[in-house]
Each structure stands twice: as structure tokens, then as C-alpha cells.
N, C-alpha and C positions, 0 to 999 in steps of 0.2 A: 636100826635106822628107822620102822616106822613107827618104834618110842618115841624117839627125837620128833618126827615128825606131827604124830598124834600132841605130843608137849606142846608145839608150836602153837599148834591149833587152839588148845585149851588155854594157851598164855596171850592167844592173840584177842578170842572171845572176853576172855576175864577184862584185862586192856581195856577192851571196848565199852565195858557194863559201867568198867569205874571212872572211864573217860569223863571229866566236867563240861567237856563240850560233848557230848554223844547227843545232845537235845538236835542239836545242827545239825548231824551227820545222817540223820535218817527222818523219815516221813512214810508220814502215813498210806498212801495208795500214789497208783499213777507209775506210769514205764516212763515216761522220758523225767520224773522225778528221781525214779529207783536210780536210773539210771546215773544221775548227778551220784545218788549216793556210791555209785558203783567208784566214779571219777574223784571220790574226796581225795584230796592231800592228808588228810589224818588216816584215811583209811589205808592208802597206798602206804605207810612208813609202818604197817603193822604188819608185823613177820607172817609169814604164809598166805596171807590174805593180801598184800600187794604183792607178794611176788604171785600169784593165780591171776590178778588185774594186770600186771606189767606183764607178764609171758602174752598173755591175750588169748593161749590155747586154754586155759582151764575155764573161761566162761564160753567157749566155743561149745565144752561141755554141757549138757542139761544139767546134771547131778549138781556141779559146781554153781551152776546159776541158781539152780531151787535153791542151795544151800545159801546163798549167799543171799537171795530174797526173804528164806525165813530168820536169817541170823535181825535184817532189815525192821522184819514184824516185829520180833520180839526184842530189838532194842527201843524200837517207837513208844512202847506202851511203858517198858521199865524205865525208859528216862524220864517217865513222870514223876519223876521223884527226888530228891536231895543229892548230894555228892554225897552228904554223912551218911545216911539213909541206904547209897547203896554199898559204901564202906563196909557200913557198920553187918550189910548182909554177906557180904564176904568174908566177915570175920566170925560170923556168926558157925559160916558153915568152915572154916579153917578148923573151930572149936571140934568138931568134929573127925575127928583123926583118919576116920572110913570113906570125910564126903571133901573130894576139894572143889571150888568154883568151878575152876577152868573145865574141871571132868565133868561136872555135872551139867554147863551149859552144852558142851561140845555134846557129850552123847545124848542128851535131851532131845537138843537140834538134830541131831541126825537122825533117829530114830523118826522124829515125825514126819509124818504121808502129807502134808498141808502145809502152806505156811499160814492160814487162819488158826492152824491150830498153835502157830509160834505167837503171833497176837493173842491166843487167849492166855497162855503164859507168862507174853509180857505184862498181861492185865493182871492174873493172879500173884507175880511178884511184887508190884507196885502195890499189890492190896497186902499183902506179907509184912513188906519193909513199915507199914504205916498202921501193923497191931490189927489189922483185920481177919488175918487169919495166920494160924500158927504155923512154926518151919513145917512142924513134923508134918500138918496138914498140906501144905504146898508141896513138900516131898513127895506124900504121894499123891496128890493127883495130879500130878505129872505122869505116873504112870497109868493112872486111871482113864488120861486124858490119853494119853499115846494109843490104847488097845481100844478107843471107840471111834467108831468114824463119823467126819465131823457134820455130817448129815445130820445125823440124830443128837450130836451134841447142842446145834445151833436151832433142833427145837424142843430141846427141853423146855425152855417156858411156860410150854403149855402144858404141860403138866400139874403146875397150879391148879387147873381149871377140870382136869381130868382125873380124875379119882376113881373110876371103875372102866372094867372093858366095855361098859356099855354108853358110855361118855361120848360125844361129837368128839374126833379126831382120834380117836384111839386108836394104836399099829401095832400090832402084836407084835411083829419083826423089830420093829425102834423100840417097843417097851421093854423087851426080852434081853435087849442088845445094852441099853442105859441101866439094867437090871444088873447087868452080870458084870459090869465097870465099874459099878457101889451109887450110880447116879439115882438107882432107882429103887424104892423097897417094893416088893408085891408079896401079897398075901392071900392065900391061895380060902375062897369063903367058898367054892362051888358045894359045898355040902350042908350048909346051913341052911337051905329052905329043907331040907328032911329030917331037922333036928327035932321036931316037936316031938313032946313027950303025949302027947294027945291027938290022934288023928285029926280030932273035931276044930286043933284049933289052927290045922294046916289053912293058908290061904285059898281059897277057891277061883279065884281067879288064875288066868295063864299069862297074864305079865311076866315076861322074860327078868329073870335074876340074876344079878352080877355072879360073873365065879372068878373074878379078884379085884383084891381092893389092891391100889397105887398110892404108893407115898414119893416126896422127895425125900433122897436123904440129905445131911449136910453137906454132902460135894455136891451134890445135883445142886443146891442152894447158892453156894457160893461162887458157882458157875452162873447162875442168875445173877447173882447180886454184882456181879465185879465183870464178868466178860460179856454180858446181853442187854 
């Protein structure tokens, strides 16, 4: 029974991504907006998700309501895109024997603690469908994106600007944290000012010295480029 059930869910999502009208069904920000989207007629005729809208107990629920606000986010952002466009990404991952749509929206969505974090995925799929970045790269950062909180995700940017721990805005907590999700590369120099092979040509000054360098890597990038 919660096979069938879980199916539902996965076939109701899928439905929705490929829906031609999905541009109408959802919007961007705003509760008495969300809310219309709550009230669609298209939304209401898709299995599991009107019957949680028609019961009226299942948005009575928190869980059910976050759920149904990040399902929201993250069709906003993917409807930006073609009907072929997002066909052609369904069948993409069909080709894929291990990966189906419906499963991969549904536990996506479930899994994430935000629903900003479902708008940066609708972002990053709209960038996918349109040759920006590859499946295999949207795969996973998805999960890259699930295990970091979205604090330190929404400011990566500056890390352009930040290249050492000695840098204005530098957080060891958010760099360690963006470090360890593949957003960030660090590289550990605290031992390079005692490298010299010559005492005489040690610096004599006490200017404090970086002891790591920061890089983006290319998720951290493409998390700039497409979600910020």
C-alpha cells in the first residue's frame, strides 16, 4: 500500500513538471498567491495531491503544506522552460534504468529542509534542460545542495571576493560547511611562510599570513551563475 501510495506521489509530480500549462499553476512568492495555487482545478484533478487539497486535513498538516509549497518553488523556476525541453528531460532520465522522474522529484523534494532550497533546483534544472550544465552535474548537486544549509548556500557569492581566511567576511563555520558539500575547495598554506630554505630570506616583518587558500569549485559556480 505505501508503494502505491509513494507511485502516486511520483506520477502526480512528474504530471506536473510536464504539464504545458504548469507556467499558470504556480508563482513566485506571496501566501494569498500560494494559496490560489493551492485552489487550482488542474492541480485538484492530480492524484494524491487533490485528494490532500479536497480532504482539507492534509494541509491542516505543517509537513503537507511545506511540502506542497516546495513542490510550488520548484515548479516556478522549471517552468521556465519549453514543454520539449522539459519532455525531452524526462526522457533523458527514463534512459537511465536506475533513475525515474517521478522518484527523483519526489525524494528530492522531500528530503529538502527549505523550500528556497526547491527554487534553487528549479533554477538549476531550467539551466540543465537549456545545455548549461550536464545531467550527471545536476544529479548531483542535488545532493550537494540537500546536506548544506541554505544559510551558507545563499552566500556563496562572496566567495569570489574571498580567497584567504584573512579576507573581510570570512566564517570558518560557512567555509568548512560549503567545503565539505564540494562548494568550496580549501587548501591548507599555514606552513609556507617557514618554507624558506635560507633563514636570511625569511620575511621580517609580523604581518599575519594566510593559512588557507579558498577556491570555488564548479558547483559552488554554478550555484552563482543560475540560482543568485
Amino acid at each position: 500500500m505505501n508503494n502505491q501510495i509513494t507511485d502516486e506521489k511520483e506520477n502526480a509530480i512528474t504530471t506536473l513538471f510536464k504539464n504545458g500549462d504548469v507556467k499558470d499553476l504556480v508563482t513566485e512568492s506571496g501566501i494569498t498567491a500560494f494559496n490560489e495555487f493551492l485552489k487550482s482545478e488542474h492541480l485538484n484533478e492530480i492524484p494524491w495531491i487533490g485528494t490532500v487539497i479536497k480532504s482539507g486535513k492534509g494541509l491542516n498538516a505543517i509537513r503537507d503544506f511545506f511540502f506542497a509549497r516546495k513542490i510550488n518553488n520548484f515548479l516556478f523556476f522549471a517552468s521556465k522552460s519549453t514543454d520539449a525541453e522539459r519532455q525531452k528531460f524526462v526522457e533523458q532520465l527514463k534512459e537511465r534504468k536506475s533513475i525515474k522522474a517521478g522518484e527523483l522529484f519526489f525524494k528530492m523534494l522531500d528530503k529538502l529542509d527549505s523550500a528556497e532550497k526547491a527554487e534553487m533546483i528549479g533554477k538549476l534544472i531550467s539551466a540543465q534542460m537549456k545545455g548549461n550544465i550536464t545531467l550527471d552535474e545536476f544529479i548531483r548537486i542535488i545532493d550537494f545542495i540537500e546536506k548544506t544549509p541554505y544559510y551558507d548556500l545563499r552566500n556563496l557569492k562572496k566567495y569570489e571576493k574571498i580567497k584567504t581566511d584573512l579576507d573581510a567576511g570570512y566564517d570558518q563555520d560557512e567555509t568548512e560547511s560549503l567545503a565539505s558539500s564540494k562548494f568550496l575547495e580549501i587548501e591548507d598554506v599555514s606552513n609556507t611562510r617557514y618554507s624558506y630554505l635560507f633563514p636570511e630570506n625569511e620575511p621580517k616583518d609580523s604581518t599575519p599570513s594566510p593559512t588557507i587558500k579558498i577556491a570555488l569549485t564548479k558547483y559552488g559556480k554554478m550555484i552563482i551563475d543560475n540560482c543568485l
